[in-house]
C-alpha positions in Angstrom: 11.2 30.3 12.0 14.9 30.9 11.3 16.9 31.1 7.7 19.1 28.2 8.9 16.0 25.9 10.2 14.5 26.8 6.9 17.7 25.7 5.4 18.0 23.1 7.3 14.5 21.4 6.3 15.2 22.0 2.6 17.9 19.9 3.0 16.3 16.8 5.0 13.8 16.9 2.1 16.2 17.5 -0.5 17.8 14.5 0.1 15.0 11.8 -0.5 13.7 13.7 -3.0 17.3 13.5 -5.1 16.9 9.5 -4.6 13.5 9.5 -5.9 14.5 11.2 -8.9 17.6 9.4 -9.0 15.6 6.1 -9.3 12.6 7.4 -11.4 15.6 8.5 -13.8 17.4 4.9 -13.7 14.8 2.0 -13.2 13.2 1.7 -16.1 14.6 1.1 -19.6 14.6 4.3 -21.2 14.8 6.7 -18.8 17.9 9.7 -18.5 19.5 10.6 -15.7 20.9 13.5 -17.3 19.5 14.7 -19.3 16.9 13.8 -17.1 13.8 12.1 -18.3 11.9 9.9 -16.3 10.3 6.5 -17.6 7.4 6.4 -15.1 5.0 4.5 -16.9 2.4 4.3 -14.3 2.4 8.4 -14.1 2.9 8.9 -17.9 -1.3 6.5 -17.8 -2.2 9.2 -15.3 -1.6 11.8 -17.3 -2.9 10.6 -20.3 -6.1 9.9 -18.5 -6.5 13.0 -17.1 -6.0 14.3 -20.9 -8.9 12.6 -21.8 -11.4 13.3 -18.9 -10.5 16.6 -19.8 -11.1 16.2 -23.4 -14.5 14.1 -22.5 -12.8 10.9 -24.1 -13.1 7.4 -23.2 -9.9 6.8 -21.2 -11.0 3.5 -20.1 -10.2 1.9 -23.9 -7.3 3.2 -25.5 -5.3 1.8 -28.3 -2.0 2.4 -27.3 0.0 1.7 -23.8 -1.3 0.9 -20.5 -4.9 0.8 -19.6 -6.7 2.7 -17.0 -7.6 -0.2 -14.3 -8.6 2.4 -10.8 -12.6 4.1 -10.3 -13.3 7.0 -12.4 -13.1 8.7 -9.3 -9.5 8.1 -9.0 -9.5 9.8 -12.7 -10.9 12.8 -11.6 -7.7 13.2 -9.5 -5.5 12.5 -12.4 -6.7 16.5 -14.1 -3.7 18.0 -12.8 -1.4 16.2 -14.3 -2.8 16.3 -17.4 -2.9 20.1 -17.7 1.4 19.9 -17.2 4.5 18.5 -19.1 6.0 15.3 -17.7 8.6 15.9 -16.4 7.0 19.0 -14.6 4.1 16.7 -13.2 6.7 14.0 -12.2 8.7 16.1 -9.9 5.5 17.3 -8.3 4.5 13.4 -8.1 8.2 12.1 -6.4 8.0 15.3 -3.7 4.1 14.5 -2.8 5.4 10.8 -2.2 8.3 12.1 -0.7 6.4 13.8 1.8 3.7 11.0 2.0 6.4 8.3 3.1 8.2 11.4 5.3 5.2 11.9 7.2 4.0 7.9 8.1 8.0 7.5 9.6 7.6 10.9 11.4 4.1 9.7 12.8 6.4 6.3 13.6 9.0 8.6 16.1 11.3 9.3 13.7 12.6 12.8 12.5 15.1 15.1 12.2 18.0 14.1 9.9 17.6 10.1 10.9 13.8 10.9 9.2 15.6 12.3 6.0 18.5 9.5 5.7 15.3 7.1 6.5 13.1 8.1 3.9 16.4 8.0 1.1 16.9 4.5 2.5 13.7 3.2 1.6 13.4 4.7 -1.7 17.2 3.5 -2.9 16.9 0.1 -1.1 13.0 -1.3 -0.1 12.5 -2.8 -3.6 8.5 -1.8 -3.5 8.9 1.5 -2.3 12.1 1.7 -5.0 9.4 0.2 -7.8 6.7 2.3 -6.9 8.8 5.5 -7.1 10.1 4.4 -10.7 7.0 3.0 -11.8 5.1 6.4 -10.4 2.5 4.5 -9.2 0.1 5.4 -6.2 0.9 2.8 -3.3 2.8 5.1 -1.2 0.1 7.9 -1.3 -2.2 5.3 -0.3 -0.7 3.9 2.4 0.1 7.4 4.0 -3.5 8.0 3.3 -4.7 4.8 5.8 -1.2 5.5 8.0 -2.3 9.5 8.8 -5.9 8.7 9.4 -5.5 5.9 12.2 -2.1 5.2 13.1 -1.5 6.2 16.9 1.6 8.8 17.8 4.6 7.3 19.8 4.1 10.3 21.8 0.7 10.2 22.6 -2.5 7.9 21.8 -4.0 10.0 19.7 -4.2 9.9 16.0 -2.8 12.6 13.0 -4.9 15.1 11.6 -5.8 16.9 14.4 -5.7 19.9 15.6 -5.4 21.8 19.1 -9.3 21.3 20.4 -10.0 18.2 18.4 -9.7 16.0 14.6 -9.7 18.5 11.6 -11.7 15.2 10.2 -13.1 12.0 11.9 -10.7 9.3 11.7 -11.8 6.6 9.0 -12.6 9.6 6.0 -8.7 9.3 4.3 -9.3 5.3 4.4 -12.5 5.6 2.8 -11.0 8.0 0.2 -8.1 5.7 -0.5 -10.6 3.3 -1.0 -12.8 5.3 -3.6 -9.6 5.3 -5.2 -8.2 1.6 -5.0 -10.7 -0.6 -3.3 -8.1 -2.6 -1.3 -7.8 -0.3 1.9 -11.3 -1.5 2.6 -10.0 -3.9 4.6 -8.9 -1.7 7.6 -12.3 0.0 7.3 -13.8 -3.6 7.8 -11.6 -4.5 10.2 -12.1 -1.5 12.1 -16.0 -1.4 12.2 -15.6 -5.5 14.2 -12.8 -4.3 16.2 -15.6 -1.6 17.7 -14.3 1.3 16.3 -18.1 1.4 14.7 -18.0 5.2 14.4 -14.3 5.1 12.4 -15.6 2.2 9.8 -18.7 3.9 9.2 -17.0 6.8 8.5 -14.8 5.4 5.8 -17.5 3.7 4.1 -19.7 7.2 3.9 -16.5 8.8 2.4 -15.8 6.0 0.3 -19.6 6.5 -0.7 -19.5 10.1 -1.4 -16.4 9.8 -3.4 -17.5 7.3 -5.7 -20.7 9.4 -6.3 -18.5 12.2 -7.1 -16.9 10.0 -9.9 -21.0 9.6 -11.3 -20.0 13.1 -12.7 -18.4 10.7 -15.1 -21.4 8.6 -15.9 -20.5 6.9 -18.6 -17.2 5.6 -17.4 -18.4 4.8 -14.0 -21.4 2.7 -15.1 -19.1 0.8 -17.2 -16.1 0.0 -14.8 -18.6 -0.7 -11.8 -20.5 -3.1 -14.3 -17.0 -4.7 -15.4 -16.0 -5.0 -11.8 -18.8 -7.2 -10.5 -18.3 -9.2 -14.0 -14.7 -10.3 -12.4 -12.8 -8.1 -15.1 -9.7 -6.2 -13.4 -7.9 -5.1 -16.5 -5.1 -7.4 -15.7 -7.1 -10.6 -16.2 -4.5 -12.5 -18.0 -1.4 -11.7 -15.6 -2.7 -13.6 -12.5 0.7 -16.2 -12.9 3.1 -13.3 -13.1 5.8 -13.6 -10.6 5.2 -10.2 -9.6 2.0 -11.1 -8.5 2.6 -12.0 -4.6 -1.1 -12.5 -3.5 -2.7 -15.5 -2.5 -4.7 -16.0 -5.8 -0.8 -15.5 -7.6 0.4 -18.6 -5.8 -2.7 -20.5 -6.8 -2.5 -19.3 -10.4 1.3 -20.2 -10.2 0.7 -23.8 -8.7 -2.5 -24.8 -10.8 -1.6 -23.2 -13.9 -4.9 -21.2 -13.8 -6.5 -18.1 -11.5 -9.6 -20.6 -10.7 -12.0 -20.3 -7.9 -10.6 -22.5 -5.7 -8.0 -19.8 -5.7 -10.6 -17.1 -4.9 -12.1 -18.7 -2.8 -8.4 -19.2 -0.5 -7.9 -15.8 -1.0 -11.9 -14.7 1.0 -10.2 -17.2 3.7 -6.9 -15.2 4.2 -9.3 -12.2 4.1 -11.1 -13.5 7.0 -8.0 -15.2 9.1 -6.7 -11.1 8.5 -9.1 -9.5 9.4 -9.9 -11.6 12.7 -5.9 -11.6 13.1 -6.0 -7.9 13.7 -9.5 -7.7 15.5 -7.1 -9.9 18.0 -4.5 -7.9 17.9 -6.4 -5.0 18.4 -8.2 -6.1 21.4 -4.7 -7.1 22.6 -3.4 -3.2 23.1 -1.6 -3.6 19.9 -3.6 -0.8 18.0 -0.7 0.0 15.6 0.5 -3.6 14.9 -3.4 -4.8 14.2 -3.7 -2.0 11.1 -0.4 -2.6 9.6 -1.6 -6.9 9.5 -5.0 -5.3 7.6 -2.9 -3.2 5.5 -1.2 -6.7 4.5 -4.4 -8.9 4.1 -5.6 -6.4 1.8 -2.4 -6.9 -0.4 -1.9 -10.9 0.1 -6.2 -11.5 -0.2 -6.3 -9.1 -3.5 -6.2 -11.2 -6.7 -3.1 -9.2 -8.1 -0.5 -7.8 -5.8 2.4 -6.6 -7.7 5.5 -6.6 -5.6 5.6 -2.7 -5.5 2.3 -2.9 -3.9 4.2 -4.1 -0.7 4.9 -0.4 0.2 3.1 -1.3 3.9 5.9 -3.6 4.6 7.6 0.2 5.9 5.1 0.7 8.2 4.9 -3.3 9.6 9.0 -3.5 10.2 8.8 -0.2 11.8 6.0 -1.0 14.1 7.1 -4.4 14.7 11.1 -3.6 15.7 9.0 -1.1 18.5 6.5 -3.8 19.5 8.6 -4.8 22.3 5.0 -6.0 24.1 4.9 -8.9 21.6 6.5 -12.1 21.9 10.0 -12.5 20.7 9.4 -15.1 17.9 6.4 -13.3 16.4 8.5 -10.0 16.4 11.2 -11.4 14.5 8.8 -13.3 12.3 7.7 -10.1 11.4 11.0 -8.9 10.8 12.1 -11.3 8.7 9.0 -10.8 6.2 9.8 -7.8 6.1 13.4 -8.1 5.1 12.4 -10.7 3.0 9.7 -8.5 1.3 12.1 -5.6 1.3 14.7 -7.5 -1.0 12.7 -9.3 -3.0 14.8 -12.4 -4.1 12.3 -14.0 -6.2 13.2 -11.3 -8.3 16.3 -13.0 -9.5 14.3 -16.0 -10.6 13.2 -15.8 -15.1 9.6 -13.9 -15.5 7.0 -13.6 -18.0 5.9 -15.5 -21.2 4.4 -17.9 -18.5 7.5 -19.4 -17.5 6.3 -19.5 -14.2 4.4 -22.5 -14.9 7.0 -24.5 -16.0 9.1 -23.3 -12.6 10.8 -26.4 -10.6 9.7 -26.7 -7.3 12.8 -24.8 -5.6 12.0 -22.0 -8.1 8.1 -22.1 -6.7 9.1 -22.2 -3.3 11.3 -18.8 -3.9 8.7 -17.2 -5.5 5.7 -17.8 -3.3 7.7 -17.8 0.0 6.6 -14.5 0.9 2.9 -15.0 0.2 3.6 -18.1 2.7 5.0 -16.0 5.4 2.2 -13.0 5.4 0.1 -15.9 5.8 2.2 -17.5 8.5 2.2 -13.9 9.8 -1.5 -13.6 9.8 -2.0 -16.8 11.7 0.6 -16.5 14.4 -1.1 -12.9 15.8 -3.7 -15.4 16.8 -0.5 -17.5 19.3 0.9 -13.8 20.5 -2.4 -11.7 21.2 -3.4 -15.1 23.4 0.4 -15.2 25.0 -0.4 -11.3 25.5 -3.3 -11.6 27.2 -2.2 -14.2 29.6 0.6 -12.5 30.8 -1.5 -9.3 31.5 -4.2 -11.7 33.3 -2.5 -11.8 36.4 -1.1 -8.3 36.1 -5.2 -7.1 36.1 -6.0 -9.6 38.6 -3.4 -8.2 41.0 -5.4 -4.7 40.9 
């Protein structure tokens, strides 16, 4: 390869990465541009934590700042950036998601400069992926993670990750990874296992399996979180009403006053209508548009879903604007979820100190109108896989 296409590629990436340090400099109250120093709380916890493994401490009490909420497995991954300064290991952090969120638009068809001025977009502009990068929190990496191991090429049906003469891994081992370390992509896995892609959900759940055994090499703190988790106890047990929070068990929390059962038990429903949603999809020839509606059950069925968690609604208004198969109204329904998702205008409502609770009912419909349409999304793949399949019912009979 040539100087000037080397040149050239330093560029495209320079470019996104300059916004994601641009925003990681800006969001959030005390950060510098210039001098710059970021205020990336999520990657400042990170660090610490990976500090303390390395110190043999317990990082999942600490007296001061944010708690530690993922597997110990996920702080096993945090080492490295405890062994550097932060600003070195936040640099390192914006380029990995940089390339992360590069590579799921590349696998999308997109590249060349439109790829870079893409990727800049989303990170100035697509309020989660904008949070996530000022936050430095992990959604983005995740999502590439699920993206890379199943999503089919525009150019051809086969997945990423391989190589000339075959996979350099079975398909299903980066979702079961991302969910050793956040449990919410378990929901593709599950969804791909009843689709019939038996060998791919299997696979996730034995590299799920072996990465949370790798975590046992902390024993201490893995017995304990494991224990808390099937006790209910998330780490964010008091921040269910949040306005933030755009899941299912948020709206309930929101609308009752409390995070009850009733509003668990709504959200093992949407769960279940997702799921199914995408089996239907899926069985419809819409492989692509079937992962990104599990990548968004997982987000509305999850009892806290920060806004900034929304980082698949990239993938979904991608793969819905090229879903020309599906019918007109349920591709625009998907594109307006996503811009609504994308701007955020419950945003503008007040936050915190419970004031949700005391919200008028215009102020609840703004804030749980996106929860509404992921559901609304969910239900209508249902309408447009059976509108699909009719219309290629007489194409096959024909044959």
């Amino acid at each position: 390869m040539g100087i000037g296409k080397w040149v050239k590629r330093l560029g495209m990436f320079l470019l996104p990465l300059l916004a994601a340090m641009y925003i990681a400099g800006t969001l959030i109250p005390g950060s510098e541009l210039w001098p710059w120093h970021p205020g990336i709380l999520d990657l400042e916890v990170y660090q610490r934590t990976g500090q303390m493994v390395l110190a043999g401490e317990d990082f999942f009490h600490v007296a001061d700042g944010l708690p530690w909420i993922y597997p110990p497995f996920a702080a096993l991954l945090s080492i490295p950036f405890g062994l550097v300064p932060l600003e070195v290991g936040a640099v390192a952090w914006l380029a990995l998601c940089v390339v992360a969120l590069g590579a799921v638009l590349r696998r999308l068809g997109i590249h060349g400069w439109w790829l870079s001025l893409a990727v800049a977009a989303c990170i100035l502009f697509v309020e989660p992926v904008r949070e996530t990068i000022g936050f430095g929190q992990l959604g983005i990496l995740l999502v590439a993670a699920v993206c890379l191991d199943s999503l089919p090429s525009r150019s051809s049906s086969r997945p990423v990750l391989r190589r000339r003469n075959g996979r350099i891994l079975p398909e299903g081992w980066l979702t079961g990874l991302a969910t050793a370390v956040k449990l919410t992509p378990a929901v593709i896995a599950v969804y791909k296992f009843f689709a019939g892609e038996r060998k791919q959900g299997l696979t996730a759940f034995a590299s799920f399996c072996a990465a949370t055994a790798l975590g046992f090499v902390l024993y201490g703190p893995s017995l304990y979180y494991w224990n808390a988790l099937a006790h209910g106890e998330t780490g964010v047990n008091g921040s269910f009403n949040y306005a933030t929070n755009q899941s299912v068990m948020g709206v309930w929390a929101r609308l009752s006053g409390t995070p009850s059962s009733p509003g668990l038990l709504l959200s093992v429903v949407v769960i279940l209508l997702g799921v199914i949603a995408a089996i239907s999809m899926h069985k419809s020839g819409q492989a692509a548009v079937a992962l990104v509606l599990a990548g968004l059950t997982s987000l509305l069925g999850s009892p806290v879903s920060w806004s900034h968690h929304y980082v698949w609604i990239v993938p979904l208004g991608i793969v819905f604007w090229q879903a020309k198969a599906l019918p007109a109204w349920y591709r625009w329904l998907g594109l307006a979820y996503t811009a609504w998702v994308a701007l955020a205008p419950f945003k503008a409502l007040p936050r915190d100190n419970d004031v949700e609770l005391s919200y008028e009912w215009w102020q609840q419909l703004v804030c749980n109108a996106g929860v509404g349409l992921g559901i609304a999304l969910l239900l209508g793949a249902f309408f447009a896989a059976r509108s699909m399949r009719a219309e290629m019912t007489p194409v096959a009979a024909g044959r």
